[in-house]
C-alpha positions in Angstrom: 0.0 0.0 0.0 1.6 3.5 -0.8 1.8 5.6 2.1 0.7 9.4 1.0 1.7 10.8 4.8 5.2 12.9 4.3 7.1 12.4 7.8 7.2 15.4 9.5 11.3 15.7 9.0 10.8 15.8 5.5 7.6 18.5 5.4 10.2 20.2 7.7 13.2 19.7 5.1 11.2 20.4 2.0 10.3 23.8 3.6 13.3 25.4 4.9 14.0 24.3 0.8 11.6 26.4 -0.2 12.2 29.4 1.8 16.2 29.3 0.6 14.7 28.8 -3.2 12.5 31.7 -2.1 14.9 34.1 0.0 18.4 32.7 -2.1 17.9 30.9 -5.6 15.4 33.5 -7.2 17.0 36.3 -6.7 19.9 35.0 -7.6 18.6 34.5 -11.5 18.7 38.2 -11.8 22.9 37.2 -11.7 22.4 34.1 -14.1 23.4 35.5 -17.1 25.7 33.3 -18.7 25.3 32.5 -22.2 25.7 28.6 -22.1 25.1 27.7 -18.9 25.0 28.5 -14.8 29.1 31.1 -14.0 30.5 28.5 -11.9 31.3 31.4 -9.4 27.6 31.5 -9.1 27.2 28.4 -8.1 30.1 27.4 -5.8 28.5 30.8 -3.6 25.1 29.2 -3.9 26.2 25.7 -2.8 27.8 27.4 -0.1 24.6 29.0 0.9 22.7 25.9 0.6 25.0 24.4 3.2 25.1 27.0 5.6 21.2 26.8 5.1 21.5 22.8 6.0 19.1 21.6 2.8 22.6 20.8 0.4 22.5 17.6 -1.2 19.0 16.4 -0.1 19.4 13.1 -2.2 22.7 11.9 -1.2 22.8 9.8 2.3 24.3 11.3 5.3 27.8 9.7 4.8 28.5 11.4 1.8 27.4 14.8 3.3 23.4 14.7 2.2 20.1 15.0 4.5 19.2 10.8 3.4 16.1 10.8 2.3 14.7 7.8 0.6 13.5 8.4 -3.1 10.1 9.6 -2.2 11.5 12.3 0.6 14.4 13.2 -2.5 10.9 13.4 -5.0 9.7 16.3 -2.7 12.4 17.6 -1.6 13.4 18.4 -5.5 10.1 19.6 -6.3 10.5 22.1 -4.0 14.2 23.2 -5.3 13.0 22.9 -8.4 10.6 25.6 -8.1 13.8 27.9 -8.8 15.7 27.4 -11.9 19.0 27.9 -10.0 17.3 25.7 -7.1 19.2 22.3 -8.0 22.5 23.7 -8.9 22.4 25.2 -5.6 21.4 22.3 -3.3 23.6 20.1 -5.8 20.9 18.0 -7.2 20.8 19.0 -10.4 21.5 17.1 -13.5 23.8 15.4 -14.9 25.7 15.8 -11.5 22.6 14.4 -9.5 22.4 10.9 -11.7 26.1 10.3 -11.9 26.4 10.4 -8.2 23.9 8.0 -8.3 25.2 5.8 -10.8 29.0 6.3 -8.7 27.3 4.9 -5.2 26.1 2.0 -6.7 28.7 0.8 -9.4 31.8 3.0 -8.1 34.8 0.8 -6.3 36.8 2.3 -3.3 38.8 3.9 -5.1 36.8 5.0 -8.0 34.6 6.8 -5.0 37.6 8.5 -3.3 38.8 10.0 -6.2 35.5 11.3 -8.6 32.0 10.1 -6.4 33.6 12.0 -3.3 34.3 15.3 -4.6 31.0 15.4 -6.8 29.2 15.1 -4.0 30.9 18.0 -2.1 29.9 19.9 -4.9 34.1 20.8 -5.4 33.7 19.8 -9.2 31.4 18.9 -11.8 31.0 16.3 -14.0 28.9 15.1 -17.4 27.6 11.7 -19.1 29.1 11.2 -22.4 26.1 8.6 -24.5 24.3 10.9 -27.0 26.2 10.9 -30.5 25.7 12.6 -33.9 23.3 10.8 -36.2 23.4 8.3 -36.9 25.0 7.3 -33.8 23.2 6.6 -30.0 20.1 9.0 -29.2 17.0 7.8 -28.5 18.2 4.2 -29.8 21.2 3.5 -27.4 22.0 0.3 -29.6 23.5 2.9 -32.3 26.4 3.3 -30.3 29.3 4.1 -32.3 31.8 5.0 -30.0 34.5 2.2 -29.4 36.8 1.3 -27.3 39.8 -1.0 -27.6 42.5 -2.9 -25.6 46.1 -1.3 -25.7 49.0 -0.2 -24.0 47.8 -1.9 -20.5 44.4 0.0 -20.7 42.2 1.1 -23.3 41.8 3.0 -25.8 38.5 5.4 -26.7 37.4 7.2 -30.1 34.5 8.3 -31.0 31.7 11.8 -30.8 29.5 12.7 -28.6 27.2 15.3 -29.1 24.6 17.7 -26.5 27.2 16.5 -23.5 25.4 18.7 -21.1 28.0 20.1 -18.4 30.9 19.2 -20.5 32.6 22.7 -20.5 34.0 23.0 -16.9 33.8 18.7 -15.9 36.0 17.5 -14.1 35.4 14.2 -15.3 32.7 12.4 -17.7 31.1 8.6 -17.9 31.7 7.9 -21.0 30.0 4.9 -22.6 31.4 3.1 -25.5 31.2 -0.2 -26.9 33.7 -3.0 -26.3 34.4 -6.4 -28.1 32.2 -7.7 -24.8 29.4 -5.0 -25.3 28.9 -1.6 -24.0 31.2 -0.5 -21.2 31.5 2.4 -19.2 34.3 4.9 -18.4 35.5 7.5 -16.4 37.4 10.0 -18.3 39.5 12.4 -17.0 38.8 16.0 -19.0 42.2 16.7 -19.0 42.9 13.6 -20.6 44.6 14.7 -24.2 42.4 12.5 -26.3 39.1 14.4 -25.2 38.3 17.5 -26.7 35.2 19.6 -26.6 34.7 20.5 -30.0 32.1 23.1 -29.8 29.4 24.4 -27.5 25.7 24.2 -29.1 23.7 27.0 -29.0 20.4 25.6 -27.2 17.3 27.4 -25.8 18.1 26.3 -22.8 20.7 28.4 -20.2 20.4 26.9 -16.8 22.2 23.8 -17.2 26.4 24.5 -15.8 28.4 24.2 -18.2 26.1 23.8 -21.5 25.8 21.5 -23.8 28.8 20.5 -25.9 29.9 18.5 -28.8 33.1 16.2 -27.7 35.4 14.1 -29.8 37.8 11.4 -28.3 40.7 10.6 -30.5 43.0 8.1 -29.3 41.5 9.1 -25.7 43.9 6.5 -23.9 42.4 5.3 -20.5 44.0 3.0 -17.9 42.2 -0.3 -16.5 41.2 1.3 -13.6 39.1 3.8 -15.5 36.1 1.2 -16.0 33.1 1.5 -14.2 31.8 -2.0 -13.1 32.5 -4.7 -15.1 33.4 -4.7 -18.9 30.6 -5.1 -21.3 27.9 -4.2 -18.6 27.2 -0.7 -19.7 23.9 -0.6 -20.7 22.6 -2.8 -17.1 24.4 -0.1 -15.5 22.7 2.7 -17.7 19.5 1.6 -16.3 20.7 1.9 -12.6 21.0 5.6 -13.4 18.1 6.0 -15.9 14.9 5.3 -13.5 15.7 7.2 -10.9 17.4 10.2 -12.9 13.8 10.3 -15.0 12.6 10.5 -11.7 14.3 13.4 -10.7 14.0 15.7 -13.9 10.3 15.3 -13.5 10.3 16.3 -10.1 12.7 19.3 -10.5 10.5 20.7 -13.6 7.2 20.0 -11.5 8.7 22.8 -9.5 9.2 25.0 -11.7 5.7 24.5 -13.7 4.3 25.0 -10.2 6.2 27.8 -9.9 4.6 29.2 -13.8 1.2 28.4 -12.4 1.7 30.4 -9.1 2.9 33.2 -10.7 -0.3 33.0 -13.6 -2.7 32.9 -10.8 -1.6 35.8 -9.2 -1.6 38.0 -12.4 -5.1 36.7 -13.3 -6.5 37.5 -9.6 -5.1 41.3 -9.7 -5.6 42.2 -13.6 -8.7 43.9 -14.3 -10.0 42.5 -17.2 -13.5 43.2 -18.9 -15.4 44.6 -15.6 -13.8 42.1 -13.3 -10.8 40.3 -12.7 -9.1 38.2 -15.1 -9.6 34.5 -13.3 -13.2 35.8 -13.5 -13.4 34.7 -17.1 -14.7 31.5 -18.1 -11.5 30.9 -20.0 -9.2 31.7 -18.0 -10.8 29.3 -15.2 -10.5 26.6 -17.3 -6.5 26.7 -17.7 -5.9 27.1 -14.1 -8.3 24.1 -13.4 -6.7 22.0 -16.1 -3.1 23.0 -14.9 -4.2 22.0 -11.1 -5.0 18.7 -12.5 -2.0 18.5 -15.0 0.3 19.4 -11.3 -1.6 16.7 -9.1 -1.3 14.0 -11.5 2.4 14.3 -12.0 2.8 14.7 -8.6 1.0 11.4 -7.9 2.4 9.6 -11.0 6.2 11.0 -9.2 5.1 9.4 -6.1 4.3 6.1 -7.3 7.7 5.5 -9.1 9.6 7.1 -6.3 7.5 4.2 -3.9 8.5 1.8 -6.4 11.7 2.5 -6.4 12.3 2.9 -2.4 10.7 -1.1 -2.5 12.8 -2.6 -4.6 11.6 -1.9 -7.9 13.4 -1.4 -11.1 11.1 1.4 -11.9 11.4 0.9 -15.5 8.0 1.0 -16.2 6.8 3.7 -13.6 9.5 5.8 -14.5 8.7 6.0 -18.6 5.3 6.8 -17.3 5.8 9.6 -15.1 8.6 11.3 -17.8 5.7 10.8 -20.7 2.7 12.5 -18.3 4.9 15.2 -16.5 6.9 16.6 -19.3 4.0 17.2 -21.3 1.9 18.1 -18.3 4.4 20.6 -16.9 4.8 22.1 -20.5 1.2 22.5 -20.8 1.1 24.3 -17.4 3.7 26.8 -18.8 2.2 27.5 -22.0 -1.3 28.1 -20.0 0.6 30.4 -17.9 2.3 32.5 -20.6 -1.3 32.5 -22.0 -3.1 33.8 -18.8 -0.4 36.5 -18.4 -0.3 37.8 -21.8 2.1 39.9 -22.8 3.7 39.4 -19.7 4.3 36.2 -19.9 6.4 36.4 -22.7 8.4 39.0 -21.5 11.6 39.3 -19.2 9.7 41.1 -16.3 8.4 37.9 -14.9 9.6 34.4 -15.1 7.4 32.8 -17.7 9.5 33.6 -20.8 12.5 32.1 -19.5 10.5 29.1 -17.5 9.0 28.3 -21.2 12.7 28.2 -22.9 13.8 26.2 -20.0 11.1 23.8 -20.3 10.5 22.7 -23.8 13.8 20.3 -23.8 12.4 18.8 -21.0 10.5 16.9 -23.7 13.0 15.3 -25.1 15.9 14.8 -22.9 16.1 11.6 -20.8 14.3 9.8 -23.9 11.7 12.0 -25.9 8.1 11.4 -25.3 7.4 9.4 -28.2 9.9 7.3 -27.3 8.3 6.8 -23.8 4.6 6.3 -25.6 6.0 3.6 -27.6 7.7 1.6 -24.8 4.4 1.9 -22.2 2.2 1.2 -25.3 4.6 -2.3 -26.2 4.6 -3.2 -22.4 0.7 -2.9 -22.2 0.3 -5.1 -25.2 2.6 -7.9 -24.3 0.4 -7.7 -20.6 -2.9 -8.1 -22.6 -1.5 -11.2 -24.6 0.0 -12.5 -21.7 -3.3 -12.7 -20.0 -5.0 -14.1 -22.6 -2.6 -17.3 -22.9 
């Protein structure tokens, strides 16, 4: 049975989160104004605010200098940063950081943790997660990988491009995947390792995300054995350690920030006149705020049901596709509502809509676009139905 009571140290976590998005991280977008991507100066002062604030690293457990929460105390608690753009970054549980330190806990050895899992979770560097390729290499399809990686010199040795590597500029590190004689493998490459090369930053609609998103080349990028994460050949089974729980996460970072849209919509709409009244008096205008309160509470429940999954044992596979299908679409529909209701306004740079909607729209294709997602919950529900019927 799923438990829908939040424990009172979490309600008590999530808002002292919310008062340092509200008091720190909001204000602090009127300083975010880097082309491609969050100054890192910004966000080492943020991090450092989160801490003295006590709501850093909400998601990480408490031995790796987090607040432990479980993955439905971590969906909340990143709703609520989420509800600034600068939020995550700040508390550092934003992506790609926030799923590679996931991905390091579980599959990391000793000394694999010590020297890159360790100092990502202090929030001293930053790091990125090197799958997407050019066409017609891995995208949506992760069998297209075209990277390789071969045996040599005592270690191994790494060509190939990768393509939208968001935080590349400014990593310390990346998990690059690539495929071996034994099958896709994993590796941690250093970014001052001569063979890797960021080629280019690409000029996205997005600016939140630290570092950007770049286009990488590895040319003879020569890594020792130690530099495999796992085992050899296990990429793609430890891809999906990362993936549910990462989809997870985007969803409930960008529910915070299409709550944050609707907030600011319903305000405008209760204090514009409009046509002898106010502006939510209008038939219209009623009906997008009571479709975006659905579109919020639906993707909040479908976040809570994967994050239960998850905290039981679950792959989440399945929940997981389900709640990034409903949400991104949900939470872009909220925005778009929002930018409506406010007008003009809304698609200016005196409130937060215009930059909220830029922000957003990716959000329906990264971590697998939806029609990717639609496909795979509409393949599972078939093979159920024939299943049953045998």
């Amino acid at each position: 049975m799923i438990d829908f009571e939040i424990p009172a140290e979490v309600g008590a976590l999530c808002g002292r989160i919310g008062e340092f998005v509200r008091d720190v991280a909001i204000p602090a977008e009127a300083r975010d104004d880097g082309e491609h991507g969050l100054d890192d100066g910004l966000r080492r002062d943020l991090q450092a605010a989160a801490r003295g604030a006590g709501v850093f690293a909400p998601q990480l457990a408490r031995e790796l200098g987090g607040q432990g929460l479980d993955m439905r105390g971590t969906t909340l608690a990143l709703e609520a940063a989420g509800y600034g753009l600068l939020g995550p970054p700040a508390l550092n549980c934003a992506a790609p950081d926030e799923g590679n330190m996931h991905l390091l806990d579980a599959v990391a050895d000793p000394d694999q943790r010590e020297r890159y899992l360790l100092p990502l979770a202090a929030g001293e560097v930053r790091s990125c997660f090197a799958m997407t390729e050019p066409s017609p290499g891995a995208g949506s399809d992760p069998s297209l990988l075209r990277s390789r990686a071969v045996r040599g010199d005592g270690g191994w040795v790494i060509d190939g491009q990768k393509w939208f590597i968001t935080g590349a500029e400014g990593a310390a590190f990346a998990i690059c995947m690539a495929t071996t004689e034994e099958g896709a493998t994993m590796f941690l490459v250093d970014a001052d390792n001569p063979g890797w090369r960021i080629e280019r930053l690409v000029d996205a609609t997005d600016r939140v995300f630290a570092g950007g998103h770049a286009e990488v080349a590895l040319e003879e990028c020569r890594v020792g054995p130690e530099a495999v994460l796992g085992e050899v050949g296990k990429g793609f089974e430890y891809a999906q350690v990362r993936l549910a729980p990462a989809r997870l996460t985007h969803c409930s970072r960008w529910l915070g920030a299409a709550r944050r849209a609707h907030d600011f919509a319903l305000e405008r709409a209760a204090e514009r006149p409009a046509f002898g009244g106010a502006l939510a008096d209008l038939g219209m205008v009623q009906e997008r705020i009571a479709r975006s309160e659905i579109d919020l509470a639906t993707s909040r429940l479908l976040n809570w049901h994967c994050a239960w999954t998850l905290d039981q044992g679950g792959s989440g596979r399945a929940e997981s596709s389900l709640a990034k299908a409903h949400v991104a679409e949900a939470c872009w529909r909220v925005v778009d509502r929002s930018v409506q209701i406010c007008g003009a306004l809304g698609v200016s740079g005196d409130g937060p809509l215009a930059r909220l909607m830029n922000e957003m729209r990716p959000f329906r294709i990264y971590d697998g676009p939806t029609e990717t997602h639609l496909w795979a919950i509409a393949r599972r529900a078939v093979r159920r139905r024939v299943g049953a019927g045998r």
